[in-house]
C-alpha positions as CSV (number, residue, x, y, z in Angstrom):
1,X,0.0,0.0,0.0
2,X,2.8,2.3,0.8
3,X,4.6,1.9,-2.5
4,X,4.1,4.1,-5.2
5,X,5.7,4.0,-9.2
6,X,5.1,5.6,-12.3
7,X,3.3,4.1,-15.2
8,X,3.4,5.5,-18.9
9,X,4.8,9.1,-17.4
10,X,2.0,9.0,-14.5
11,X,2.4,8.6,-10.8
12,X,0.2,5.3,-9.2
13,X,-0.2,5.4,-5.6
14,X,-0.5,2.4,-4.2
15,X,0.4,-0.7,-5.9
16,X,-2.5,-3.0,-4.7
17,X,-6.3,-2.8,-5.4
18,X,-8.2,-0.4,-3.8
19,X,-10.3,-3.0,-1.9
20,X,-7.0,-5.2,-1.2
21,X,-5.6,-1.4,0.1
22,X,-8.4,-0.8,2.1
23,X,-9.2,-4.4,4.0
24,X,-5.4,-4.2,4.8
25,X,-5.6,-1.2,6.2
26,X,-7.9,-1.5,8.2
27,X,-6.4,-4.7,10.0
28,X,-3.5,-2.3,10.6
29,X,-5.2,0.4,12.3
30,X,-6.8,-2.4,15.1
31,X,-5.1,-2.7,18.4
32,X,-3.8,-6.3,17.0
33,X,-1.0,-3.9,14.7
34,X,-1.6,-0.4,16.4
35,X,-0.6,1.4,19.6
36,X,-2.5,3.2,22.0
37,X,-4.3,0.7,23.9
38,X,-1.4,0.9,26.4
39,X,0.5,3.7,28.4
40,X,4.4,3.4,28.6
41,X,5.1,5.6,31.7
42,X,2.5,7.7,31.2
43,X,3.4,8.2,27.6
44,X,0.9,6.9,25.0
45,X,2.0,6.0,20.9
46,X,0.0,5.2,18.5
47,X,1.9,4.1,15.7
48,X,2.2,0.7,14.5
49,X,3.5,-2.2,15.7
50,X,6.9,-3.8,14.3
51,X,5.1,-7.0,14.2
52,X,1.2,-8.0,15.3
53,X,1.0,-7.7,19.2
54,X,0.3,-10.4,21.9
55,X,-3.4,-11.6,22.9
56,X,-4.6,-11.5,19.2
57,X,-6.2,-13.9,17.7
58,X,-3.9,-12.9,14.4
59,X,-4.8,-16.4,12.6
60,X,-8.4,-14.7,11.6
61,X,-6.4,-12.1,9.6
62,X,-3.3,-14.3,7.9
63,X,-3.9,-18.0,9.2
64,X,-0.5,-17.6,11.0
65,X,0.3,-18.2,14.7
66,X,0.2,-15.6,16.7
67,X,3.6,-13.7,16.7
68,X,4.4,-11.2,19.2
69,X,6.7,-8.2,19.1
70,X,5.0,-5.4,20.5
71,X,7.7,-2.3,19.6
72,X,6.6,1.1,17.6
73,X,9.9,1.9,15.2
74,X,9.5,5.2,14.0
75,X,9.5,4.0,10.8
76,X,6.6,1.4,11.0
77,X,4.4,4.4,11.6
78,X,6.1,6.5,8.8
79,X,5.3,3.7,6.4
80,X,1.7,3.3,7.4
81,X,1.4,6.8,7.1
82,X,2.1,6.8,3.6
83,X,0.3,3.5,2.9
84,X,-3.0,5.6,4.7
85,X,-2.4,8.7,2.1
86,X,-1.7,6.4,-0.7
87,X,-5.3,5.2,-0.7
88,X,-7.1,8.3,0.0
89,X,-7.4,7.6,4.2
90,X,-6.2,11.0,5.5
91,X,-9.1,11.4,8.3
92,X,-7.9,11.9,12.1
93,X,-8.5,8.1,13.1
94,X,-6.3,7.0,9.9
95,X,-2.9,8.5,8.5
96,X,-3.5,11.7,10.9
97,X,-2.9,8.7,14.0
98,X,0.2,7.3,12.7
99,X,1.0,11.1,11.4
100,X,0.6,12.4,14.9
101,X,2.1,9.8,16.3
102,X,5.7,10.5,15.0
103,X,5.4,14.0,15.4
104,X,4.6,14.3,18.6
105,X,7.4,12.3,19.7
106,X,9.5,15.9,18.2
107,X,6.8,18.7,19.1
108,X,5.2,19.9,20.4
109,X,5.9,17.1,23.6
110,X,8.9,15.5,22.8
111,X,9.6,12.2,24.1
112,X,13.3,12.7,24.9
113,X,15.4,15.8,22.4
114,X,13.0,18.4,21.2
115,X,13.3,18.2,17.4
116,X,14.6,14.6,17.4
117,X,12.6,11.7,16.1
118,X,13.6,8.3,18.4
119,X,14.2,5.2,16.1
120,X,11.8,3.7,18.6
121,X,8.1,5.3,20.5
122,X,7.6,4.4,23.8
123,X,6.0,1.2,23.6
124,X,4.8,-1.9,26.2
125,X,7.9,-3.9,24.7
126,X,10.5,-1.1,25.1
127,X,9.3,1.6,27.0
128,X,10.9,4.4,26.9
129,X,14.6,4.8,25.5
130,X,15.1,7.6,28.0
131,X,14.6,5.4,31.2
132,X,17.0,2.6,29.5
133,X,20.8,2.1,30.1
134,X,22.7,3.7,27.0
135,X,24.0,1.1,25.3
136,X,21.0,-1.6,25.1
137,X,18.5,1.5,24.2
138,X,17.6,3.1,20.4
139,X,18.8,5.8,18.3
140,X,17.7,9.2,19.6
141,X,17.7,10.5,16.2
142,X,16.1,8.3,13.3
143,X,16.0,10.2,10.4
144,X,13.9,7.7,8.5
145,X,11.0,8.7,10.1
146,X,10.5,11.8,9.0
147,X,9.7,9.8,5.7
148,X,6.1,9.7,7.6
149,X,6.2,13.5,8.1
150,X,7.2,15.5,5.1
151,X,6.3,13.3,2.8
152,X,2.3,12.8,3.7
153,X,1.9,16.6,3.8
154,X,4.2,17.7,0.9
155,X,3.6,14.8,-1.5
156,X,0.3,13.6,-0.5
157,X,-1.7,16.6,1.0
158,X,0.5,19.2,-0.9
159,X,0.3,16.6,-3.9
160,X,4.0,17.9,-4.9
161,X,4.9,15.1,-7.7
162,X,8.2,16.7,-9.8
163,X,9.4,14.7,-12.5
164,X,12.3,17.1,-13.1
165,X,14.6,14.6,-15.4
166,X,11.8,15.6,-17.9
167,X,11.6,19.6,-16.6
168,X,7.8,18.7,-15.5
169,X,6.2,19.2,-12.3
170,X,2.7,18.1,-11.5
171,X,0.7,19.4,-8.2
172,X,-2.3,18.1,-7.2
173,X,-3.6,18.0,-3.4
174,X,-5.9,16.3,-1.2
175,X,-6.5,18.8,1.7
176,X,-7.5,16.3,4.9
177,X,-10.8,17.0,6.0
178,X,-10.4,18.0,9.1
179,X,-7.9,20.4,8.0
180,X,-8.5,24.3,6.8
181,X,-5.9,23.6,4.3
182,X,-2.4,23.7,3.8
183,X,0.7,25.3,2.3
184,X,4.3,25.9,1.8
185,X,6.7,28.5,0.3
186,X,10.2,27.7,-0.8
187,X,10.6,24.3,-1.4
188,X,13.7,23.3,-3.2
189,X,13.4,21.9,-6.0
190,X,16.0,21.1,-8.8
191,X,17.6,24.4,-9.7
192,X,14.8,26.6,-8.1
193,X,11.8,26.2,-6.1
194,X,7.7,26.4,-5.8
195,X,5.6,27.8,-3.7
196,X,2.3,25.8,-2.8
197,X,-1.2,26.4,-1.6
198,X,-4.2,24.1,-1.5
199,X,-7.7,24.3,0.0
200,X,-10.7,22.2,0.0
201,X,-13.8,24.0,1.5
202,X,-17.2,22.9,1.1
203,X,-17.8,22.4,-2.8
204,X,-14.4,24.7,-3.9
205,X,-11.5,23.1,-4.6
206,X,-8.5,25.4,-5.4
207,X,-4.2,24.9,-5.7
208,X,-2.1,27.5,-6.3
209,X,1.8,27.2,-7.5
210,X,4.1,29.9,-7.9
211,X,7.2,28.1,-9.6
212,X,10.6,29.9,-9.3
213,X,12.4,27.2,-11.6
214,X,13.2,26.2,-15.2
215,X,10.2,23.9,-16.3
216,X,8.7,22.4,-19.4
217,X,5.5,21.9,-18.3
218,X,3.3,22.5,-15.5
219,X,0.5,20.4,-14.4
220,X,-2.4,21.6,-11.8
221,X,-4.8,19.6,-10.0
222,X,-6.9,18.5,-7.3
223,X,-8.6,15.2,-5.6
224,X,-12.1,15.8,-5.6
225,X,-14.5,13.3,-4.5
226,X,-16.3,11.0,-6.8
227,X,-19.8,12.2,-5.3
228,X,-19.0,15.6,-5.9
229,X,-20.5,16.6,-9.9
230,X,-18.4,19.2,-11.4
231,X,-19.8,22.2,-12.1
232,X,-17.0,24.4,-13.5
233,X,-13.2,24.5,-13.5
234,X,-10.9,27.7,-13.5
235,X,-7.3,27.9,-14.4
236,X,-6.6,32.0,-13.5
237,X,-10.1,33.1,-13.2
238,X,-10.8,31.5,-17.0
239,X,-13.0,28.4,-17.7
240,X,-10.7,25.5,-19.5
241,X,-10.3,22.4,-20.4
242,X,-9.7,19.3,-18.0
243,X,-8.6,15.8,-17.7
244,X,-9.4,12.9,-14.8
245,X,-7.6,9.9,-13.4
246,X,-8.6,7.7,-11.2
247,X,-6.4,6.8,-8.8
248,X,-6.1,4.7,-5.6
249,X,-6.6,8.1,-3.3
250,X,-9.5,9.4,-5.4
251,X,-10.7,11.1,-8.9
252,X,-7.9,13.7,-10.0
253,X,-8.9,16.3,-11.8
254,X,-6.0,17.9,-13.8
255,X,-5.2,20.4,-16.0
256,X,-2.1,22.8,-17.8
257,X,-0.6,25.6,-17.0
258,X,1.7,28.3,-18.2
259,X,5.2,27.4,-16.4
260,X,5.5,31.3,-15.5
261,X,3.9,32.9,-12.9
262,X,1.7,32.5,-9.8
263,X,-1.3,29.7,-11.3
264,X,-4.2,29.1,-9.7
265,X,-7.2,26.1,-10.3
266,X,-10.3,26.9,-8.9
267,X,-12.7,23.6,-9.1
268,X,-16.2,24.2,-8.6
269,X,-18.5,21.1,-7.2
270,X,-22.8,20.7,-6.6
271,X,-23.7,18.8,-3.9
């Protein structure tokens, strides 16, 4: 679920079936695979689980014994993060858990060094590495994690997807829902950078890049949900033309821009 590869030029999130994504996924989130059901010292994770967790019957899920190791790696959650956004699951209860969970571990509550990500959460099977002996406990800075940071709200919420070996850059978000929306400003990338803002509120849908690099083209989009009918969409205040893909995380609508310039894509929807 958490992969993601390009097929003829275009980006597929997700390399399983959206029903296959979805039944898996949901497994994950349960206490069998999840934290949370458990305090540490006081000090509650709720990422995922580095394999299953005791007292489950786990043979109703794979037909497999029940295996126990009952640690939350920093990593585990960054993947499942991912995996969540990958299929369209960005609500509070889904990749905003395992989201939250690896960020509060740096702010705004850190778990041990403000700013630093541990390789491992507090969890029943480890507790905490700041109450363990220094050389049997983790990493206090895992850098992998922050794979289930930046790359949920820049790639996935953002929908940042550059393709700069062919000078092309494609933006389309998916604002979470229980978010107002979301931006950023200089982010680096190849010889220059982009500027990025996406909202989603009530039946208008609307991304708007500012790129401050050498481009060939410049695609703008948005994930707008399959019950929602279209009723116009705007590239700089001007009706055009638009194209759809279906995708593991939802419809995309997508259309061209001019590679100069602040853009904007205003989407429309009925109810």
């Amino acid at each position: 679920m958490e992969a993601e590869l390009r097929r003829n030029k275009q980006p597929i999130p997700g390399l399983t079936t959206a029903d296959h994504g979805h039944a898996a996924l949901d497994v994950r989130e349960s206490t069998c695979y999840s934290g949370g059901d458990e305090n540490v010292a006081h000090r509650t994770n709720e990422g995922l689980y580095h394999t299953g967790a005791p007292g489950c019957d786990q043979a109703q899920f794979d037909g497999t014994k029940e295996s126990t190791e009952k640690q939350i790696f920093t990593l585990n959650s960054a993947v499942m993060a991912v995996g969540e956004g990958n299929y369209g699951r960005l609500g509070p209860d889904q990749q905003g858990r395992y989201l939250d969970a690896n960020t509060k571990l740096q702010l705004p509550n850190p778990d041990e060094q403000p700013g630093a990500m541990p390789e491992i959460a507090p969890s029943p099977a480890y507790r905490r590495s700041i109450n363990i002996p220094f050389e049997k406990r983790a990493m206090v800075l895992q850098a992998w994690g922050a794979y289930g940071t930046v790359w949920p709200v820049v790639h996935q919420h953002l929908g940042v997807r550059p393709d700069l070996g062919r000078n092309k850059l494609e933006v389309t978000p998916q604002v979470p829902a229980h978010w107002p929306g979301a931006s950023v400003e200089n982010l680096r990338l190849g010889d220059g950078s982009v500027a990025v803002a996406a909202h989603a509120e009530e039946q208008t849908y609307r991304t708007t890049v500012t790129p401050d690099l050498t481009l060939r083209q410049l695609v703008l989009g948005h994930v707008v949900p399959a019950d929602k009918t279209i009723m116009s969409v705007m590239l700089n205040g001007a009706e055009t033309d638009y194209e759809t893909r279906e995708t593991n995380r939802g419809r995309e609508l997508l259309v061209e821009a001019t590679t100069e310039g602040t853009q904007t894509l205003t989407i429309e929807t009925g109810r």
